[in-house]
C-alpha positions, 0 to 999 in steps of 0.5 A: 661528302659524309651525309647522305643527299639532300635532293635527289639531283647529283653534285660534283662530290656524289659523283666523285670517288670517295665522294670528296675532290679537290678543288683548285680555285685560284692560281697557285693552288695544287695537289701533291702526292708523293710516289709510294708504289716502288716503281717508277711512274710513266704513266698518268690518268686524271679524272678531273672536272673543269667548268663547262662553257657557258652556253653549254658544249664545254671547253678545252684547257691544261693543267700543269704537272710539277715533279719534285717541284720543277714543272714537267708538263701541261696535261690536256683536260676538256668538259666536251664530254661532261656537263649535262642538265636535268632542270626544267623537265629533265631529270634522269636524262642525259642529253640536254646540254643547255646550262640555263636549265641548272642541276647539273650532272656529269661532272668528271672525265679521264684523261691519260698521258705518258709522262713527258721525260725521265718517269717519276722516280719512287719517293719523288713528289708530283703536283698538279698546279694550277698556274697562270697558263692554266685558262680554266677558272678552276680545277677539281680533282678527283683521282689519279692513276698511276701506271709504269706500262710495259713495252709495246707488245710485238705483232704477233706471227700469222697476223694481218696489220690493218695498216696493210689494208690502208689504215692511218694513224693520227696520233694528234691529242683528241681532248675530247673531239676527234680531230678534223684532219683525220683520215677515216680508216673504217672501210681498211680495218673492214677489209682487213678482218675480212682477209683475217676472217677468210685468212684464219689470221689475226687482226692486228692493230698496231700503235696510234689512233686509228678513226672510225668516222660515220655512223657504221661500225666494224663486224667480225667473226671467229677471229682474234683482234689484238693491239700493242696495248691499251695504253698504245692502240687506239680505235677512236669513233668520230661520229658528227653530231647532232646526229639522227642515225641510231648507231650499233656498236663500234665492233661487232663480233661473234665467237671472237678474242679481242684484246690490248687496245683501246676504244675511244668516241667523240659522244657528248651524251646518252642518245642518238642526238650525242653520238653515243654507240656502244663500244662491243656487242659480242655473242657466240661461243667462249669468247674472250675480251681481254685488256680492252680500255673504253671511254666514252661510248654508250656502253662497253661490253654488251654480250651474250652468248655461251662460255664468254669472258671479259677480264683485265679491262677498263671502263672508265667514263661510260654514258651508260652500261659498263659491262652487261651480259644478257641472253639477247645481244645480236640477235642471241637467245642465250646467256650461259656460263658467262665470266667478268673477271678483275676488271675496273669499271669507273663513271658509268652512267648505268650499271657499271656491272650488269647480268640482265636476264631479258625473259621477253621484248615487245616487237614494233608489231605488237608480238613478243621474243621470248629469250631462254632465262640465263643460267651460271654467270660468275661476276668475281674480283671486278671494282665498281666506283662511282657510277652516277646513273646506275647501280655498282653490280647488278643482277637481274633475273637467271639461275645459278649465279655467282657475285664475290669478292667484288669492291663496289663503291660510291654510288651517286644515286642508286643501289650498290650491289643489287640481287633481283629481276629488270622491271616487268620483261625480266627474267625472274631470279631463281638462285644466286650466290653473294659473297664476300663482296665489299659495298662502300658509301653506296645507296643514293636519293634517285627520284628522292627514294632513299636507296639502300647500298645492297638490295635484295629483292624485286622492284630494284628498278622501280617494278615491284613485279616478280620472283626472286627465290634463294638469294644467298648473301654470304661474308659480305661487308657494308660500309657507310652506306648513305641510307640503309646498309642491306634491304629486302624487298618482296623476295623467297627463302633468301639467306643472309649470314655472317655479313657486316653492316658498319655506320650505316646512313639509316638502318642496319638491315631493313625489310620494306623500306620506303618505297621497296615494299615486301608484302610477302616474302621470307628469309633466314637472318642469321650471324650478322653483324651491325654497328656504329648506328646513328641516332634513331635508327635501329640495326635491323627492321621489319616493316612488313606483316606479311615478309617472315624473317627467321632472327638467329644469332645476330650481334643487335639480338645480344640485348633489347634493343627497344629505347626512348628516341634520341636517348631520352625519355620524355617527362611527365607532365610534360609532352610526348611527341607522336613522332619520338616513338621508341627505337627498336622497329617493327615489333618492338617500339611499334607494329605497322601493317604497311610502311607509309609516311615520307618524314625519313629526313626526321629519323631513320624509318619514319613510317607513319609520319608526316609534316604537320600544318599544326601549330608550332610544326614539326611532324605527326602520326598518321596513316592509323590503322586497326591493330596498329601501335607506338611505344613510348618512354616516360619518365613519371616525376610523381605517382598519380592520375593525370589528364592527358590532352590528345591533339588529334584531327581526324576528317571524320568521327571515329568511335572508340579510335584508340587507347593508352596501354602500361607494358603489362597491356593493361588499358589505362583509359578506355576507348577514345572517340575522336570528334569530326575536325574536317580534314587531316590538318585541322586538329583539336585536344581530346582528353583522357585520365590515367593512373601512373606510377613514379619512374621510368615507364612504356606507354603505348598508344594503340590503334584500334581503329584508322582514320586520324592523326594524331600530333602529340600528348600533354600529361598533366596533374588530374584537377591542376589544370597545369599545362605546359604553354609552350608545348608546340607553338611557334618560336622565334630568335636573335640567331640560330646555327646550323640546323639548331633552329628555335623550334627545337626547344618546343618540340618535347625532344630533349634531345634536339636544340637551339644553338644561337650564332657564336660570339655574339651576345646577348641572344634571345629565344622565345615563345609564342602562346598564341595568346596571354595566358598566366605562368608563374614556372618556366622549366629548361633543359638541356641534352642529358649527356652534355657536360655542366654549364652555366647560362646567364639569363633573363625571363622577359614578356610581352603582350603584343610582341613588341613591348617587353617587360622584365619578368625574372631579373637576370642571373646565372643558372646552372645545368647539371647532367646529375639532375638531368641537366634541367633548371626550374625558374619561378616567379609571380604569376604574369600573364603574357602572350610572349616569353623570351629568354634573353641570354648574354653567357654560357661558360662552355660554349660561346652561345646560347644553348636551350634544348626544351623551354616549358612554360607552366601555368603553376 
């Protein structure tokens, strides 16, 4: 996946790392990789996804493991624990697991094993195959970790085994449900942290999957709890579901080191109904976790306290937070001096990493707990991939925080690495340190918002609430982000230095974006790099009157950076679209006081635009307001006075609504009064005189007064009465390709177009006129950086639609960039309602290409 979404539901690639998989559909295909580490590997971890059962649930089946091309082994993959379903009124749940209600989200899960036999040699090859033992009807293959494990750790001296108290292993294959012949070992791994406890001895877990079944979990305190290794010691929570009884965490613990095992569960979702419980709920005083690998629980590490630390752990295929340090976790009041440390965090459905400052909760009786604001948290050196329903780090309110070096990457629906406060109960931010961390293909379309990778700002959880006060966001890189790369929302004397933003989905650096506003706020923007920008959108923007950003020696600074949309300019006489304002942003190609419109899919900041019901389609300016203006890029053919037809619509009449501007300011029309049409789709033509010279030249449209819309302008020679005809009105075709639809040729973009299907001529293209009108001049264009080609073709007309008759015999024209890649065609005055173009070659590519098709009277 290289775009950014089309909705704001998942897919099997936004979840995916990299946001691409493999896709093993029939029996015979495979995936091969061949050992580069060195080492030997013994050990593998598959996140995979196989097709859920159709009445919902999941199924179970293997997948086989080749090496150097001889098979090896089946590995056990299941859906049990994936697949569940937002239609039908369930958007951003994650519980409903009944197929009939379509959109899907949760697509992959993790399995591990040890691989059967000798460990694959370095440089040897190993596969994944489909074969025909294999019984899912596909396979898709995200990733695959590759490990050569050290032995199992011993028992360590002064030590309680809770195999002494009575627990028993079962080291049968969960697959995703626990198995119904284990004996449950809760009540003995109890009693022996309790020996531990009163012993001053250690909990030791040795190899094999110890079951915690029910709904109660385990506490401890003071003590350390250790196994033999993650890829050893297995603690498995097996809760029967559906199930009505909230659940705390699997391990309690205060003021406690845990370390080297594994926990695992049986939840099928994020709620009580699933079975889903958190894995750890810690606080007290310089706690440590340390190694620990945990799979599907609610959530990780849920942890408060003073001097705590997490580190060297996994957490792979989370339903909601990875690892979330807080001031309120049992029962606590305080999150101080708080590590998260070279961890992996992978699929979490929430944060993968979260420091959440909670300044109150409202209690069932109505009153409120506050909580002391959390201060001097370090989140360095961890990697984030791939959270499906949340953010890749985040920071919610505190002081004196620092994120750095941290790889965050693919975020299916939301910010990257977000900096501000939790929603109207969170702390507020006061102080925080990014740096140095790496943000990749992050942002997302959640609730269709466009999200940015990296967000500085409140309202990051959708509560535009708070303060968020000297962030400082240094060194930090950006990278194909899927909308804007870095965003501001209302925030303080933030600093953002020397960070790289690189091909960015939208803008580079935007200050209130959609839906993240910032009607007040500062910031200094200083030595900041961005580049490889798509067309029509800008390195950096500022849509807000009220946010200051102090610029300062930024790469976009270096020249101006205001130009025609999509490279160029519009041609008078001709039209102007109201939607292909000039590039450059706010200040520049255009002054907004708010950021309003929801036409992002159009260009990158879209503003004031929105769909239009006006004939031909396509966009228009609205959301007018008093001191408001656009720029545009014209390139004049001839000096003189022209009358420009301004198509506007406007509910009620506006007296002295605007007027057009050259670059020195100098009013070229005087005030325009816009008539009563009704309603802001229903639209009319007002026309004004301007004088202009020959050349390339900045109109601007002012504002000067709100209440109207306004869809495009048509300059034509003064006392001529030439107009182009065809000038947004409708279109139809033989074909089209891709988004390369007929209504691209009448929208005065020279830079969108009309492609036909390939290989299959004769093709046609034509346009409506709504009704006859004489022509003796049709203009074509194509984009003016393509290369010289030759189309044959032939004007055709018609009356009614249905009968056409040959207006201008076929022949071949030639498009030439070095006169603007345009070809003029005349001949007789004709009076037709529809003209067609009917194409039957083009000697560069193998179909039908027109970028404008004008249609003049003279």
């Amino acid at each position: 996946m290289t775009s950014a979404p089309a909705t704001q539901y998942s897919s099997p690639a936004l979840e995916a790392s990299g946001h691409s998989y493999v896709h093993l559909g029939g029996t015979g295909s495979s995936v091969q990789w061949t050992n580069t580490t060195g080492a030997p590997i013994s050990f593998l971890n598959v996140r995979a996804s196989i097709p859920d059962s159709p009445s919902g649930g999941g199924i179970t089946a293997t997948l086989d493991l080749y090496v150097n091309g001889v098979f090896r082994q089946a590995l056990n993959l299941n859906s049990k624990q994936t697949w569940v379903y937002e239609g039908n009124n369930n958007y951003n749940t994650s519980d409903n697991q009944n197929p009939a209600d379509g959109d899907p989200r949760v697509f992959w899960d993790e399995s591990h094993t040890f691989v059967t036999g000798s460990p694959i040699p370095a440089g040897a090859t190993f596969s994944l195959k489909k074969d025909t033992a294999n019984s899912a009807a596909s396979y898709d293959v995200d990733s695959v970790d590759v490990e050569n494990p050290p032995a199992p750790l011993p028992q360590p001296a002064n030590s309680i085994s809770i195999t002494s108290c009575g627990a028993v292993a079962d080291n049968n294959p969960t697959n995703g449900a626990a198995d119904s012949q284990s004996v449950d070992s809760r009540a003995a791994i109890q009693n022996c942290v309790n020996q531990a406890q009163s012993q001053g001895k250690t909990l030791w877990i040795p190899q094999g999957t110890f079951y915690v079944k029910g709904t109660a979990g385990l506490t401890a305190q003071g003590i350390t709890i250790a196994g033999a290794g993650l890829w050893y010691s297995t603690i498995y929570r097996d809760v029967p579901v559906p199930n009505s009884t909230p659940l705390a965490a699997l391990f309690d613990v205060t003021s406690c080191t845990v370390q080297n095992f594994h926990i695992d569960a049986d939840a099928v979702s994020r709620s009580t109904v699933g079975g889903d419980g958190g894995a750890m709920d810690t606080t007290g005083t310089n706690w440590v976790a340390d190694g620990i690998w945990t799979q599907h629980t609610m959530s990780g590490f849920w942890a408060s306290g003073t001097g705590g630390t997490v580190r060297n752990s996994r957490l792979t295929a989370i339903w909601a937070d990875g690892i979330n340090v807080n001031n309120v976790s049992l029962g606590a009041d305080t999150g101080n001096n708080l590590t998260v440390s070279n961890n992996f965090v992978r699929g979490t459905g929430d944060d993968a990493i979260a420091v959440n400052s909670v300044h109150y909760n409202t209690n069932g009786d109505g009153s409120q707990t506050f909580y002391n604001p959390m201060t001097n948290i370090t989140v360095t050196n961890n990697t984030s991939i791939a959270p499906w329903g949340g953010k890749g780090v985040a920071v919610y309110g505190g002081s004196g925080h620092l994120v750095s070096g941290n790889y965050i990457a693919d975020t299916a629906r939301y910010i990257g690495l977000g900096v501000g406060r939790f929603g109207v109960n969170g702390s507020d931010l006061l102080s925080a340190t990014i740096s140095g961390n790496t943000v990749v293909r992050s942002g997302g379309n959640a609730y269709s918002q466009g999200q940015p990778a990296m967000h500085i700002g409140n309202g990051g959880d959708g509560q535009n609430t708070g303060v968020v006060d000297k962030v400082t966001a240094t060194g930090n890189t950006v990278v194909d982000s899927l909308y804007d790369g870095i965003a501001f929302s209302t925030s303080t004397d933030s600093l953002l230095q020397n960070n790289t933003v690189t091909g960015p989905g939208r803008n580079g650096i935007a200050i209130s974006p959609p839906f993240y506003p910032a009607p007040t706020g500062s910031a200094a923007v200083t030595g900041n790099t961005v580049s490889g920008l798509q067309a029509g959108a800008t390195a950096y923007v500022n849509n807000s009157s009220g946010f200051t950003a102090t610029l300062s020696g930024n790469n976009w600074e270096a020249s101006a950076p205001e130009g025609p949309y999509g490279g160029s300019a519009a041609t008078v006489p001709g039209t102007v679209q109201a939607e292909n304002y000039d590039t450059g942003g706010q200040g520049v190609a255009y002054n907004v006081s708010a950021v309003n419109g929801n036409a992002n899919g159009y260009r990158a900041d879209g503003v004031d635009l929105e769909s239009t019901s006006d004939s031909g389609g396509g966009y228009d300016l609205g959301w007018t307001g008093g001191g408001q203006w656009f720029r545009y890029t014209v390139d004049v053919a001839t000096a003189g006075t022209y009358t420009v037809g301004l198509r506007v619509a406007a509910p009620a009449a506006v007296p002295g609504a605007l007027h057009l501007s050259n670059a020195a300011g100098a009013d070229l029309t005087g005030a325009v009064a816009l008539p009563a049409t009704g309603d802001w789709q229903s639209w009319t033509t007002v026309t004004a005189q301007v004088t202009l010279p020959a050349g390339r030249q900045t109109l601007t449209l002012n504002q000067d007064s709100g209440g109207w819309n306004a869809n495009y302008l048509t300059f034509t020679a003064a006392g001529q009465g030439n107009v182009d005809l065809a000038a947004g009105r409708p279109t139809s075709e033989s074909s089209h390709t891709d988004v390369y639809a007929s209504s691209n040729a009448t929208d005065g973009n020279p830079s969108s177009y009309w492609e036909s299907a390939n290989n299959a001529f004769p093709q046609w293209i034509q346009a409506d006129l709504g009704a006859a009108h004489s022509a003796s001049r049709i203009v074509l264009r194509l984009p003016a950086a393509w290369g010289a080609r030759s189309q044959t073709l032939a004007v055709l007309g018609s009356t009614d639609g249905a009968t056409f008759s040959t207006v201008r015999s076929a022949a071949a024209y030639t498009f030439d960039p070095a006169s603007g890649n345009t070809v003029t065609i005349t001949f007789p005055a004709t009076t037709q309602r529809y003209f067609r173009l009917n194409i039957t070659a083009n000697s560069a590519w193998p179909a039908g290409q027109i970028a404008e098709f004008q249609i003049w009277t003279t």
